[in-house]
N, CA and C atoms as an extended XYZ file, in Angstrom:
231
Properties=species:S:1:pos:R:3:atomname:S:1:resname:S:1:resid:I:1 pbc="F F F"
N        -5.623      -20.785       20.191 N   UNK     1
C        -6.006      -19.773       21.161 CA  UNK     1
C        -7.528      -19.733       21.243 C   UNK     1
N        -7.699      -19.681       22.694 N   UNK     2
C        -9.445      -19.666       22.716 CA  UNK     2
C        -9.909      -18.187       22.639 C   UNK     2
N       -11.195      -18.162       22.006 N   UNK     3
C       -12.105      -16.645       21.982 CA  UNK     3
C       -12.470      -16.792       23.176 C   UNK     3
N       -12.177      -16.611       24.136 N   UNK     4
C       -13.040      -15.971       25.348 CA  UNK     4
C       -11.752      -15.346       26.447 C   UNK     4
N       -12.084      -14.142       26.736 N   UNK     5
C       -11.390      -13.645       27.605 CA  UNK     5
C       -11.962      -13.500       28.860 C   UNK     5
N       -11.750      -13.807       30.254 N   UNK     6
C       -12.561      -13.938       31.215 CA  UNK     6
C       -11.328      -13.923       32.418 C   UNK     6
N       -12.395      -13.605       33.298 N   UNK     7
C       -11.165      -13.258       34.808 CA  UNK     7
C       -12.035      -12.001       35.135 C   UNK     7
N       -11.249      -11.323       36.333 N   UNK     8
C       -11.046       -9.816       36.746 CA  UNK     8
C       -10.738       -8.627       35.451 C   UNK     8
N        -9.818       -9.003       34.748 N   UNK     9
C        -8.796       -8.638       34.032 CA  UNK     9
C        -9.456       -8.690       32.342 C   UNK     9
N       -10.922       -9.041       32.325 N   UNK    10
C       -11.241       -9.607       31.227 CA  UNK    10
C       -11.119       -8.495       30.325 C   UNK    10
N       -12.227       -7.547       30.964 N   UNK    11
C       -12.148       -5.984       30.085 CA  UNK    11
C       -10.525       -5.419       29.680 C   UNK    11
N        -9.645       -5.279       30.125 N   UNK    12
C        -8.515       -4.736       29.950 CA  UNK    12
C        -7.795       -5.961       29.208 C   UNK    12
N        -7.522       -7.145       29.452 N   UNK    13
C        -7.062       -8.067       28.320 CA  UNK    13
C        -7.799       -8.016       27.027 C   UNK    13
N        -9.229       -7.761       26.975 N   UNK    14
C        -9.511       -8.344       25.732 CA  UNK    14
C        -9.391       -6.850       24.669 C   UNK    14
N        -9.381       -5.395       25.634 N   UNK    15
C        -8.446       -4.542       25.135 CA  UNK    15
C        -6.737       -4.053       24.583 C   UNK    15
N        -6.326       -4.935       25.361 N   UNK    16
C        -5.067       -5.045       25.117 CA  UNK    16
C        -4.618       -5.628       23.441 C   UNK    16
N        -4.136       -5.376       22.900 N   UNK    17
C        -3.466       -5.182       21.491 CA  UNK    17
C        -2.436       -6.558       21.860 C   UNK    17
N        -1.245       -6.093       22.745 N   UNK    18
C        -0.285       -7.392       22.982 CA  UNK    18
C        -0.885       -8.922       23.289 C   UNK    18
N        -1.839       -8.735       23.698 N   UNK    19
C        -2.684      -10.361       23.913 CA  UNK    19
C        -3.622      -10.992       22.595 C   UNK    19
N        -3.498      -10.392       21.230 N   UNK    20
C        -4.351      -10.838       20.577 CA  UNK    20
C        -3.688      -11.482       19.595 C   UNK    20
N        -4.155      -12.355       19.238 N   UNK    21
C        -3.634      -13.808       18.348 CA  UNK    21
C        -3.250      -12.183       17.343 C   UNK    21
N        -2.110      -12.507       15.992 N   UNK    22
C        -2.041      -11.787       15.056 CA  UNK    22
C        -3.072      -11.631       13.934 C   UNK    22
N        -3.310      -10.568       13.742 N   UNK    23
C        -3.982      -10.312       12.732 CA  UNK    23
C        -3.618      -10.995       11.268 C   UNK    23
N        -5.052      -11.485       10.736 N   UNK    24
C        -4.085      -12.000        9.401 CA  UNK    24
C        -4.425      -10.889        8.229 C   UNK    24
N        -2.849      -11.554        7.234 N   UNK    25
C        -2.904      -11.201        5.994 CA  UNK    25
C        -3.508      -11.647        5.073 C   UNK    25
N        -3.954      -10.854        3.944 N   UNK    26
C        -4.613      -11.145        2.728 CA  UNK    26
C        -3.551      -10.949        1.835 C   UNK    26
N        -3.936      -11.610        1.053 N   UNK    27
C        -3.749      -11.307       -0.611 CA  UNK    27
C        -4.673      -10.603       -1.086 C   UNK    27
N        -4.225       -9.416       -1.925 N   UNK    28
C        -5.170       -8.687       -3.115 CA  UNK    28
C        -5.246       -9.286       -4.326 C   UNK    28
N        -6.437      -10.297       -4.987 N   UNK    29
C        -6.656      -10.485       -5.737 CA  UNK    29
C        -5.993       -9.490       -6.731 C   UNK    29
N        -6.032       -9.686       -8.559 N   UNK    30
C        -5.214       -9.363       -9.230 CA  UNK    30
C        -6.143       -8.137       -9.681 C   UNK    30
N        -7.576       -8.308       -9.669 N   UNK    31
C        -8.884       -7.251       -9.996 CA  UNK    31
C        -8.732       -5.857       -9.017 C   UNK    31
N        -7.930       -6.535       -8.040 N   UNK    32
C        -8.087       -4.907       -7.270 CA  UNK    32
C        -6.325       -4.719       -6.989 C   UNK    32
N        -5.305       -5.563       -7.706 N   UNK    33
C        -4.533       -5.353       -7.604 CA  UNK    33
C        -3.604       -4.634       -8.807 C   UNK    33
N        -3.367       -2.957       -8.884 N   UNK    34
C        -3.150       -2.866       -9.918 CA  UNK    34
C        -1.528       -2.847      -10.593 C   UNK    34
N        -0.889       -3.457       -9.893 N   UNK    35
C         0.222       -4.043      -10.076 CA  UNK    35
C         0.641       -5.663      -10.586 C   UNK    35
N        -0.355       -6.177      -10.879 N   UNK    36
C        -0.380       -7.579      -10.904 CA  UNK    36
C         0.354       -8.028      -11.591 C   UNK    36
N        -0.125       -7.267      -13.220 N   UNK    37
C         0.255       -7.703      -14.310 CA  UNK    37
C         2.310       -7.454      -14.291 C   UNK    37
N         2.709       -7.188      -13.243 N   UNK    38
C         4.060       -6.756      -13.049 CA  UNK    38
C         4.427       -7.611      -12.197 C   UNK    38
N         3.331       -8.774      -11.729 N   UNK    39
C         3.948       -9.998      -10.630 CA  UNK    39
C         4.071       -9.480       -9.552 C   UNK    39
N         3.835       -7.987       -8.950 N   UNK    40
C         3.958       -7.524       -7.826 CA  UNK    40
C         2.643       -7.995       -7.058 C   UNK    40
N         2.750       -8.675       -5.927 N   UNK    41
C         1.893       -9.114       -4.778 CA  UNK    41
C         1.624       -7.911       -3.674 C   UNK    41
N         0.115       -8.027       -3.219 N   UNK    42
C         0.047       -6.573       -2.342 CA  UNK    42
C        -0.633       -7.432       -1.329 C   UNK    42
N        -0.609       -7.186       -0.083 N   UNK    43
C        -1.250       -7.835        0.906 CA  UNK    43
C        -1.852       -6.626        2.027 C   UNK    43
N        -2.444       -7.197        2.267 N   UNK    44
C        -3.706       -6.279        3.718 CA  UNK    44
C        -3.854       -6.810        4.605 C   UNK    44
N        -3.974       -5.804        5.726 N   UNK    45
C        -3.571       -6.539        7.309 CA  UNK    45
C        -5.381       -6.076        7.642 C   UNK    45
N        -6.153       -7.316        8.016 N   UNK    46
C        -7.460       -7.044        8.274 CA  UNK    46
C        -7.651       -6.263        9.434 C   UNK    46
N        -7.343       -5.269        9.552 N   UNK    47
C        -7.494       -4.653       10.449 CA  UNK    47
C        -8.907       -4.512       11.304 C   UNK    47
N        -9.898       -4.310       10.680 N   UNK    48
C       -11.529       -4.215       11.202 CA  UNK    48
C       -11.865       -5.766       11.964 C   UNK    48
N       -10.873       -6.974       11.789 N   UNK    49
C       -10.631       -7.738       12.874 CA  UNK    49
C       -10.383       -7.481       14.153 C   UNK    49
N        -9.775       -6.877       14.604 N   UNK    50
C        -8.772       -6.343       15.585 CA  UNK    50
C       -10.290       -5.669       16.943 C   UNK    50
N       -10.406       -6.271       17.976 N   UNK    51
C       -11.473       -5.994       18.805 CA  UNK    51
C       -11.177       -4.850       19.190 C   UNK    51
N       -10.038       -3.631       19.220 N   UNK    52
C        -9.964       -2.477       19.281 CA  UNK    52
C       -10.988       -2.163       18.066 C   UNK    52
N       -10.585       -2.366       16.597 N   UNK    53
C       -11.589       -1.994       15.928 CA  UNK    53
C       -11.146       -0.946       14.783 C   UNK    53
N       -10.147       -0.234       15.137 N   UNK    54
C        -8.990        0.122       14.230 CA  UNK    54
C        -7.718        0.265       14.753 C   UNK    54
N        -7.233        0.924       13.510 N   UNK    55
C        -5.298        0.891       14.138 CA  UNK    55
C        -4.750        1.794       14.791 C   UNK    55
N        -6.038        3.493       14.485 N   UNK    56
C        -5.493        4.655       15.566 CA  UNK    56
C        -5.989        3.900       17.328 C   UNK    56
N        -6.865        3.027       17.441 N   UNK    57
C        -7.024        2.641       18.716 CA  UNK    57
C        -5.748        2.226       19.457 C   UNK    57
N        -5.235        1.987       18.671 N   UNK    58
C        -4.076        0.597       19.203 CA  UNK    58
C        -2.558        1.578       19.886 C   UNK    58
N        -2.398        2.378       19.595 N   UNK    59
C        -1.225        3.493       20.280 CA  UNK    59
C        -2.291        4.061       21.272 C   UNK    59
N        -3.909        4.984       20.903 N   UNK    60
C        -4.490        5.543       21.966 CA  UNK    60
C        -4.209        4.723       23.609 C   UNK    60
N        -4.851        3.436       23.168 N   UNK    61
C        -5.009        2.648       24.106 CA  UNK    61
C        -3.308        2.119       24.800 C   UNK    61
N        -2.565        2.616       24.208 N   UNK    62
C        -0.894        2.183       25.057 CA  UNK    62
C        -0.621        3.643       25.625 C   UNK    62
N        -1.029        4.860       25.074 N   UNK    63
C        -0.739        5.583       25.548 CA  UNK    63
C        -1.538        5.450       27.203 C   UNK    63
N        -2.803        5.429       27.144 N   UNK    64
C        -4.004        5.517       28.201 CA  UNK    64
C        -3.103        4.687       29.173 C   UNK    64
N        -2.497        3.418       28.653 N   UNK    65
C        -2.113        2.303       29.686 CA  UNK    65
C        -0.933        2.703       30.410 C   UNK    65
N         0.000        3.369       29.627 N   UNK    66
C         1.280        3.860       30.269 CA  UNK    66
C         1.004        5.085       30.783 C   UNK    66
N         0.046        5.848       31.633 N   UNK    67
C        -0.687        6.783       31.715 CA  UNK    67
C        -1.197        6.421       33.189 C   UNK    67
N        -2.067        5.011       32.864 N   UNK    68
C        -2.370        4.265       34.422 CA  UNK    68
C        -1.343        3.824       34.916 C   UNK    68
N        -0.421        3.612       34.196 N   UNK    69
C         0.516        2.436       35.346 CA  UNK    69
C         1.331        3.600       35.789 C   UNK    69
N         2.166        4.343       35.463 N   UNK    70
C         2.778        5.423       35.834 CA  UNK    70
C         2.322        6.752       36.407 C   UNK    70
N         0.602        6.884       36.521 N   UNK    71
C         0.048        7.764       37.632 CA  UNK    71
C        -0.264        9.006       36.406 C   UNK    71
N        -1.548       10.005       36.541 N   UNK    72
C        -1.002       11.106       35.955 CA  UNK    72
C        -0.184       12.019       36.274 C   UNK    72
N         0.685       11.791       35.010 N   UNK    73
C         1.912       13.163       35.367 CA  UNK    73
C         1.785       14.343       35.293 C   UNK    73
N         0.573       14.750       34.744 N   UNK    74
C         0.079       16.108       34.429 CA  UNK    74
C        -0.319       16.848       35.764 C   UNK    74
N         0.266       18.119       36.232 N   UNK    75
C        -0.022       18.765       37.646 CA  UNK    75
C        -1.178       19.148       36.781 C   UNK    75
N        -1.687       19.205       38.335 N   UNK    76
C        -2.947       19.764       38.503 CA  UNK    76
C        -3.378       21.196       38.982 C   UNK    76
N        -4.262       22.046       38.796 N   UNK    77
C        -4.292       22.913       39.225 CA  UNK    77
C        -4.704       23.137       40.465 C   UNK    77
């Protein structure tokens, strides 16, 4: 997958959550893992990858979208 998002559409794709390669997993080393010594493996989803930037972004931004496509439903005064 290429890094560049470009078009009309660039801003809103390269926002979009569903268009982004997956985030990868880590392994927690055994120093910050304090289960180790029990063979239990812990893994972390790099989230501060993610060009939203965190993970509360990622519902804000579906809510906002299903919001545009469906009009606001909220009457107005």
């Amino acid at each position: 997958m290429k890094n560049v998002v470009e078009g009309p559409d660039a801003l809103q794709d390269f926002l979009d959550p569903g268009k982004h390669p997956n985030l990868p997993m880590v392994e927690l080393p055994a120093s910050l893992n304090p289960l180790a010594g029990e063979k239990v493996q812990i893994f972390a989803r790099l989230m501060g990858m993610s060009p939203i930037g965190n993970v509360k972004a990622v519902p804000a931004f579906n809510m906002i979208r299903e919001m545009h496509w469906w009009g606001d439903l909220v009457s107005k005064p």
